[in-house]
C-alpha positions as CSV (number, residue, x, y, z in Angstrom):
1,X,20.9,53.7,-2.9
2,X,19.0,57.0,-3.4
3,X,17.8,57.7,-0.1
4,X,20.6,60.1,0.5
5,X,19.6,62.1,-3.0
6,X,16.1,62.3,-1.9
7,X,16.6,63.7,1.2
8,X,18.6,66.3,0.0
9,X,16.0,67.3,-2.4
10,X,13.5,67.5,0.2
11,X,15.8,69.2,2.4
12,X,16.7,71.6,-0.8
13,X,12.6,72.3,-0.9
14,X,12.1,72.3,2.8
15,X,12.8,75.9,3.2
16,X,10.9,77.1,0.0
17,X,7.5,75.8,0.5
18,X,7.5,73.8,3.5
19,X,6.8,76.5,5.8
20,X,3.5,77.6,3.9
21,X,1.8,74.4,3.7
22,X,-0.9,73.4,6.8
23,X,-1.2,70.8,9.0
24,X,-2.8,68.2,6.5
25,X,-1.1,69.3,4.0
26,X,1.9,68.2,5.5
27,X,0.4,64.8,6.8
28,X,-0.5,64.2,3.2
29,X,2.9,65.1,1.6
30,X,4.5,62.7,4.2
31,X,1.9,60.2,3.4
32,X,3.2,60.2,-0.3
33,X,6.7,60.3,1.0
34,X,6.5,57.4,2.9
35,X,4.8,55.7,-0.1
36,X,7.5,56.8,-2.6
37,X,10.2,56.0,0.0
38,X,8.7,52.5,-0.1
39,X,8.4,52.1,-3.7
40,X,12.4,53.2,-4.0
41,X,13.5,50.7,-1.5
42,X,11.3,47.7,-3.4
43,X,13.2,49.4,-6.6
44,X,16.3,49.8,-5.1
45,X,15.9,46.1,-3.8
46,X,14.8,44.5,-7.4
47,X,17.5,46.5,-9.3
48,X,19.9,45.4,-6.9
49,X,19.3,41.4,-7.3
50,X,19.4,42.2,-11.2
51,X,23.0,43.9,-10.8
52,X,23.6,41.0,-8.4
53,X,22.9,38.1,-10.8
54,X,24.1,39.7,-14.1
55,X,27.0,41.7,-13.2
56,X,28.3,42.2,-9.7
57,X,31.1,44.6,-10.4
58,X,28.4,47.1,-11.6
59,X,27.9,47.7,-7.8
60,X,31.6,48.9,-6.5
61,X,31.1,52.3,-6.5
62,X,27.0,52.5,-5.0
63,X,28.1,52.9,-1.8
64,X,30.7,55.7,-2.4
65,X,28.1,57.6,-4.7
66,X,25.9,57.0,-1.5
67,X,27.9,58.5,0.7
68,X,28.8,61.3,-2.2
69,X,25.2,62.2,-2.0
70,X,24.8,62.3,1.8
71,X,27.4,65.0,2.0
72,X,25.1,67.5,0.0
73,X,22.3,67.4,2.7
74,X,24.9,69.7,4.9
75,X,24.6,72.2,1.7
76,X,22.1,75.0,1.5
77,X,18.9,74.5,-0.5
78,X,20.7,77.9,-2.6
79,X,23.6,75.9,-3.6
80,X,22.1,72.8,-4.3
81,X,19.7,74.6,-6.1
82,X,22.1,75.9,-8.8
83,X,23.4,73.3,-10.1
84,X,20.4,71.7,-10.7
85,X,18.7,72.7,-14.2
86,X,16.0,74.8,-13.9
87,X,13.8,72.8,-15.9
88,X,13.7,69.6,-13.4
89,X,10.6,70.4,-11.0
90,X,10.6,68.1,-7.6
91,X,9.1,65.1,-9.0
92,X,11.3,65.1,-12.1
93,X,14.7,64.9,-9.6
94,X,13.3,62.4,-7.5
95,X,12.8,60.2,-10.4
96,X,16.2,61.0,-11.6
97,X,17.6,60.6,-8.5
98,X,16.4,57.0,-8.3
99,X,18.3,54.3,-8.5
100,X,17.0,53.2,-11.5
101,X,18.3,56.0,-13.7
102,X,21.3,55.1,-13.0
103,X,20.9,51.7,-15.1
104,X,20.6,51.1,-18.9
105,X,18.1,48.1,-20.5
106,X,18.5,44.6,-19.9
107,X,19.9,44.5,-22.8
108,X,22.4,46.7,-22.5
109,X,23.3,46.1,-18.6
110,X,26.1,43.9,-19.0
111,X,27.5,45.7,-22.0
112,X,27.8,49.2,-19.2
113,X,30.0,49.9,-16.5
114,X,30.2,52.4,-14.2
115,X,33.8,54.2,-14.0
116,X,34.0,55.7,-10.6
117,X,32.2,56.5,-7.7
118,X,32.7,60.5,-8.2
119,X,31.2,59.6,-12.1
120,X,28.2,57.8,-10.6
121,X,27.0,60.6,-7.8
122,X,27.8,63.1,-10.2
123,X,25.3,61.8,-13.2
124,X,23.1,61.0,-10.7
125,X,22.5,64.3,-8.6
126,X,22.8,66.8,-11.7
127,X,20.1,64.7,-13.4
128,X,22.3,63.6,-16.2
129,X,22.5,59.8,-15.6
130,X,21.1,56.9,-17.9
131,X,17.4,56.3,-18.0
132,X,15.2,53.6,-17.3
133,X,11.8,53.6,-18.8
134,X,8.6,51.8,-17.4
135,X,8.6,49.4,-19.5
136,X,11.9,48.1,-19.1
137,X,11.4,48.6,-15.1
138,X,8.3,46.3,-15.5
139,X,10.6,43.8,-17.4
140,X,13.1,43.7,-14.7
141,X,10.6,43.7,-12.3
142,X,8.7,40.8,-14.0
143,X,12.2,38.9,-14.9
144,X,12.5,39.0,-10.8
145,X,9.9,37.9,-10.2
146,X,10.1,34.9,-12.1
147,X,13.6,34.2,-10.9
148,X,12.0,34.8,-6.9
149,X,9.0,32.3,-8.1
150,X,11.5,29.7,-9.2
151,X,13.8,29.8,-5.9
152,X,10.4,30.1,-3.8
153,X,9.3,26.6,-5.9
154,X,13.0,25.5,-5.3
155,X,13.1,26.4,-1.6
156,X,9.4,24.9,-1.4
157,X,9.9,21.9,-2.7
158,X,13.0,21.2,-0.8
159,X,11.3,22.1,2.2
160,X,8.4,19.7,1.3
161,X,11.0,17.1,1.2
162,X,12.3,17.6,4.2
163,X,8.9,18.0,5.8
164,X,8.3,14.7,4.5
165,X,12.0,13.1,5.7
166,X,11.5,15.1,9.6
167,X,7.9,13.4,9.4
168,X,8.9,9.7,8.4
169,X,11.6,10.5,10.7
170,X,8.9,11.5,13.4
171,X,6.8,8.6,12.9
172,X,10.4,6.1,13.0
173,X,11.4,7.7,16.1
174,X,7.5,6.9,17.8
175,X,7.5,3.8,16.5
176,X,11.0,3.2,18.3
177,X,9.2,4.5,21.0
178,X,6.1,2.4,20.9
179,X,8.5,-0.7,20.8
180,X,10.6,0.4,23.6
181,X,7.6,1.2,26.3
182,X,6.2,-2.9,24.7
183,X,8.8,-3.9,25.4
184,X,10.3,-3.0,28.9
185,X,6.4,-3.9,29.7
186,X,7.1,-6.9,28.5
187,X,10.4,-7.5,30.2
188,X,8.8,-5.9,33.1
189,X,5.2,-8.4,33.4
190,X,7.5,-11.4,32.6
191,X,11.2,-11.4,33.5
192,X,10.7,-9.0,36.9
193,X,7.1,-9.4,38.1
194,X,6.2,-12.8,37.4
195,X,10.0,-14.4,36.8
196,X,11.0,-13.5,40.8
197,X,11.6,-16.9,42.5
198,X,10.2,-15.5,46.5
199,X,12.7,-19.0,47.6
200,X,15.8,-17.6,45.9
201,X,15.2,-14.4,46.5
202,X,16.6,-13.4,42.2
203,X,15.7,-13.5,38.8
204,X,16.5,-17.3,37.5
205,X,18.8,-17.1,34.4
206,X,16.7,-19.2,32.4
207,X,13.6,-17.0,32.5
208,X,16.1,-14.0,31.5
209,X,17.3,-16.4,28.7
210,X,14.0,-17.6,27.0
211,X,12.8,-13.9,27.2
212,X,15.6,-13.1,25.3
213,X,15.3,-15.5,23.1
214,X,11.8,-14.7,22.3
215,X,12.1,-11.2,22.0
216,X,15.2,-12.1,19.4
217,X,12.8,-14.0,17.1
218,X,10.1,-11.8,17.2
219,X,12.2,-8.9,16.8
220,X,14.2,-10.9,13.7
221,X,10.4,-11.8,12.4
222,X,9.8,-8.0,12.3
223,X,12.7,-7.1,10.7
224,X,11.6,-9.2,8.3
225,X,8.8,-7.9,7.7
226,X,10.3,-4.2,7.3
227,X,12.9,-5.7,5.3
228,X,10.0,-6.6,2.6
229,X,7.9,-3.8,3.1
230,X,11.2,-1.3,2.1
231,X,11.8,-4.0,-0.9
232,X,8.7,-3.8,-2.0
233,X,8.3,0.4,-1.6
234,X,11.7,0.7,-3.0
235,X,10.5,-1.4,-6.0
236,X,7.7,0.7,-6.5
237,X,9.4,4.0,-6.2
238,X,11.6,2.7,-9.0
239,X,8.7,1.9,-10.8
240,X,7.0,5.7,-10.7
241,X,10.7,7.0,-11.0
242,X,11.2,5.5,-14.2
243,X,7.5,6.5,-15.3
244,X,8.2,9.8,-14.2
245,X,11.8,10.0,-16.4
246,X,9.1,8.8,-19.3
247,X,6.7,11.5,-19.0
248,X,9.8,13.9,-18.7
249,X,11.7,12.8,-22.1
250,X,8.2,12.8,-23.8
251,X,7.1,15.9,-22.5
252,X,10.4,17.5,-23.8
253,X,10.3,15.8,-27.1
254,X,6.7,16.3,-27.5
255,X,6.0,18.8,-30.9
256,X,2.5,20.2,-32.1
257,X,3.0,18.2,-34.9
258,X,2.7,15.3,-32.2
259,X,-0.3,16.2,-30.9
260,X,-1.9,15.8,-34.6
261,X,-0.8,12.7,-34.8
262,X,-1.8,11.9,-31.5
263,X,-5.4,13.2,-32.2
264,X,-5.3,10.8,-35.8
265,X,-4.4,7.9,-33.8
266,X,-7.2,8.6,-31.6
267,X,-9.6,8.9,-33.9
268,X,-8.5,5.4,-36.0
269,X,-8.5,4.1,-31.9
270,X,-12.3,5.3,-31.6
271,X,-13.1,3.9,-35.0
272,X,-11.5,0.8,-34.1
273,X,-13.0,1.0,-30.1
274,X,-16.5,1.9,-32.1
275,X,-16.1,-1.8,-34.2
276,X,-15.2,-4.0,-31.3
277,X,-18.0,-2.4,-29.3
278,X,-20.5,-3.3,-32.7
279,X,-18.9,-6.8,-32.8
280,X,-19.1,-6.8,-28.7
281,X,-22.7,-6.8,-29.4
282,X,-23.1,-9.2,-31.3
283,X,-20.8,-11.1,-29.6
284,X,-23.2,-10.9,-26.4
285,X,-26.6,-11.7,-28.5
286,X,-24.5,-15.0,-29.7
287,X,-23.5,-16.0,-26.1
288,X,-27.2,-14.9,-25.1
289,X,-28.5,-17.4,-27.1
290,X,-25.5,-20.2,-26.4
291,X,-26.3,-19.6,-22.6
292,X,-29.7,-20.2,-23.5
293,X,-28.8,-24.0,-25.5
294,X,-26.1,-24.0,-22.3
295,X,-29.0,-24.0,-20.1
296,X,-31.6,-26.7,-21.9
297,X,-28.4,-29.1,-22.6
298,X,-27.8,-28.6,-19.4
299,X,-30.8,-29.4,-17.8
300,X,-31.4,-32.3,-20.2
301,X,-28.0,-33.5,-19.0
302,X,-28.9,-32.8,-15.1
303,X,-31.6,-35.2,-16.0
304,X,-29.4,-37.7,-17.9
305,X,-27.2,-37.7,-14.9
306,X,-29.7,-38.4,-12.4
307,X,-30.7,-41.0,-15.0
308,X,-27.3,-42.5,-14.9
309,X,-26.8,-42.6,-11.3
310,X,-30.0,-44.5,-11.0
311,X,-29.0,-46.9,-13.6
312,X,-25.8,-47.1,-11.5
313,X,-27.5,-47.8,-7.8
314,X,-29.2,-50.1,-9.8
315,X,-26.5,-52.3,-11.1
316,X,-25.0,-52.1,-8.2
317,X,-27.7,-53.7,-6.3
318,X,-28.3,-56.3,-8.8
319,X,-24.3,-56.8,-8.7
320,X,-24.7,-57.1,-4.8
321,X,-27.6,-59.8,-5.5
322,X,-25.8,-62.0,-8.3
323,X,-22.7,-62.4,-5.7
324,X,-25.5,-63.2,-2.6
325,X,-26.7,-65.6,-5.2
326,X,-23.3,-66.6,-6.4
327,X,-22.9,-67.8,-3.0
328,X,-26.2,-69.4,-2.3
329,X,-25.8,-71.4,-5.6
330,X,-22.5,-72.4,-4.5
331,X,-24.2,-73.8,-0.7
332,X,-27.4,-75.3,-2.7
333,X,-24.5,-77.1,-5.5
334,X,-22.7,-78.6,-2.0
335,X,-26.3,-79.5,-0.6
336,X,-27.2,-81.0,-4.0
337,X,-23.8,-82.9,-4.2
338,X,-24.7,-84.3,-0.5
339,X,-28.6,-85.0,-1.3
340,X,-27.5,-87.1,-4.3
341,X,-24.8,-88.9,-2.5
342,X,-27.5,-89.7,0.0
343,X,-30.1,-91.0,-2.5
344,X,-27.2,-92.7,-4.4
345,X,-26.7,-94.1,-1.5
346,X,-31.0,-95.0,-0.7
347,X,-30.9,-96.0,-4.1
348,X,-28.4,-98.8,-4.0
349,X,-30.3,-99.5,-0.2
350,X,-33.4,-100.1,-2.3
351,X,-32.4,-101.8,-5.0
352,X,-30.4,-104.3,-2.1
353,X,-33.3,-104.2,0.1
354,X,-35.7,-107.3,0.4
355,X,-39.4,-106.5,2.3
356,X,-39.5,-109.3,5.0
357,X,-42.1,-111.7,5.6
358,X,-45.0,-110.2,8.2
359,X,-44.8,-112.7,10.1
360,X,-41.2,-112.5,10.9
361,X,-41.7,-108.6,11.1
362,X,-44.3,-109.1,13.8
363,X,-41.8,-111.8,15.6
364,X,-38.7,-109.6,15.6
365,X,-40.3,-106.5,16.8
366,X,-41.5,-108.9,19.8
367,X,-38.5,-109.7,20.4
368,X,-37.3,-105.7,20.1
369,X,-40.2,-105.6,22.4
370,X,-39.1,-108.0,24.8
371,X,-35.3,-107.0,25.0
372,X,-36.5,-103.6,25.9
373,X,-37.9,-104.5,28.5
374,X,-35.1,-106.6,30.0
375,X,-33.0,-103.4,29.2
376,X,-35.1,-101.3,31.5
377,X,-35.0,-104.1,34.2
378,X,-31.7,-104.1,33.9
379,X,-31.4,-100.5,34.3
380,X,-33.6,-100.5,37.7
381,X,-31.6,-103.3,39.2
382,X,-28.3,-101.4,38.6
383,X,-29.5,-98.3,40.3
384,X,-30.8,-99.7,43.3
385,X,-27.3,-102.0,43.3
386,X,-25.7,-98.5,43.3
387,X,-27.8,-97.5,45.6
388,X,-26.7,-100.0,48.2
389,X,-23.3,-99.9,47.3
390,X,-23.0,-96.1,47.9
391,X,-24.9,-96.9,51.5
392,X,-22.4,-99.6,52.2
393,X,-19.4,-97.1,51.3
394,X,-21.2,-94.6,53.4
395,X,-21.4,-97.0,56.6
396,X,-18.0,-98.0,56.2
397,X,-16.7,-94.6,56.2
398,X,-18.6,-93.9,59.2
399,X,-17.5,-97.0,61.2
400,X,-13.8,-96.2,60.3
């Protein structure tokens, strides 16, 4: 906005001075030209947003006083020179003819107005316009700053965001791709390769069919899953969202006279922490000493046990013995029963039975004797009778 002042000021000088000055001289001045250029346009820039966010109308007539102040470069440096006060030196009108001087405080900004284009150009090349101090540029320029911070966190964090959504996105779409190359490798190793019937010269419809079928479950299976895992993120992104909101509404309502309280409540919390640790203690000397009783009683009841299951094996055998012997006194009470049926029996034989006379003895058992005998003569006759017979029989047979 005051580019066009400023180089009618240098042209105004250009002819005074100019011509004097040396070679370095003039590299130097155009150094600190181009350095005061660049400090207008980052002034003209800042004081611009200002008039921008607070009151746009404030910059109708820039332009036009712009222009206003180009026209007076065509002007001799004479001319120029007297209207301009004699007091103002070079650096003087190029602070006037900033931008800047042309504004009032922040405080007073939206409270001004600038009237006309012919007004504006007119307070600001005879030196007459309002004022801006240092301090009050270094507030605007600080308030600026502040506002460009918070857009540049604003425009940050939405581009984090959608670093973050093109990223997931990223990974989705090589994931899609993973599962697209598995499976037309899949389709291509079971369905084409190995489903081609060399007879029929084609793809049978049930292979196409079961690998359909397959790839349907497992792909229902893995929906599934994703379905859960999203559940279960979404659940826990609810979860941070609401602690999030909590930290929020306490940070907002939190008061210094909260932090005392906070600080009391610690210190009755570290009293309390400082007890339970003190009865923590003696809470672990106590079960020191019950895991000590634990482990005699223990031991003694090891030993009680083995004890036990000793006596048990024990009466167990001697139950496995009373039922052998249950059953042996049950054999030996039949054999009894039978050996005193059998002497009841030799008893009554006794008391019935008369010794014979030896006499008679020795006369029967020569009888016995003699009867035997017979018997085995008997005996030898009939086998050599059978003898012959089976001989006749023979001899018959053969003369048949």
């Amino acid at each position: 906005m005051s580019q066009g002042v400023h180089r009618s000021s240098i042209s105004a000088t250009s002819g005074s001075h100019y011509d004097e000055l040396s070679d370095t001289e003039l590299i130097k001045l155009v150094g600190e030209l181009k350095q005061n250029l660049k400090a207008l346009q980052l002034e003209n820039d800042v004081l611009e947003r200002v008039l921008t966010r607070l009151d746009p109308s404030l910059l109708q007539g820039i332009q036009q006083a712009i222009e206003y102040a180009s026209k007076f470069q065509s002007y001799s440096s004479m001319n120029v020179g007297s209207f301009v006060k004699s007091q103002t030196s070079k650096f003087g009108f190029e602070s006037l003819a900033s931008p800047s001087r042309m504004l009032t405080s922040p405080s007073k900004v939206s409270t001004r107005r600038i009237d006309s284009s012919a007004r504006v150009g007119g307070t600001v090349i005879f030196g007459t316009g309002p004022r801006v101090n240092v301090l009050e540029r270094s507030e605007l320029v600080s308030t600026e700053m502040e506002i460009v911070i918070r857009n540049l966190e604003k425009v940050r964090s939405k581009a984090a965001k959608q670093h973050a959504l093109l990223k997931a996105q990223l990974e989705e779409i090589g994931l899609r791709v993973n599962d697209i190359v598995k499976s037309y490798e899949l389709f291509d190793k079971q369905v084409i390769v190995e489903g081609w019937d060399s007879i029929a010269q084609r793809i049978p419809a049930e292979i196409w069919i079961r690998f359909m079928t397959e790839w349907v479950k497992a792909t229902d299976s893995q929906i599934g899953k994703l379905r859960l895992r999203t559940s279960t993120l979404n659940t826990h992104y609810s979860k941070l969202k609401g602690q999030i909101q909590v930290k929020e509404e306490l940070s907002q309502n939190l008061r210094p006279v909260d932090f005392d309280k906070l600080k009391i409540e610690n210190g009755e919390c570290i009293s309390v922490i400082e007890q339970k640790i003190q009865q923590l203690g003696e809470l672990k000397k106590m079960t020191g000493d019950a895991n000590l009783n634990l482990a005699v009683h223990k031991k003694a009841l090891m030993q009680q046990n083995t004890y036990l299951a000793n006596v048990l094996r024990t009466i167990r055998s001697k139950q496995q013995q009373a039922a052998v012997l249950d059953r042996e006194k049950n054999v030996i009470e039949d054999e009894a029963d039978k050996l005193e049926d059998k002497l009841e029996g030799v008893r009554k034989l006794r008391s019935a039975f008369e010794v014979p006379d030896v006499m008679d003895y020795v006369r029967v058992k020569a009888e016995v004797a003699d009867l035997k005998h017979s018997i085995k003569m008997l005996e030898n006759r009939s086998r050599v009778q059978q003898f012959a017979l089976k001989s006749l029989t023979r001899q018959l047979k053969i003369l048949n």
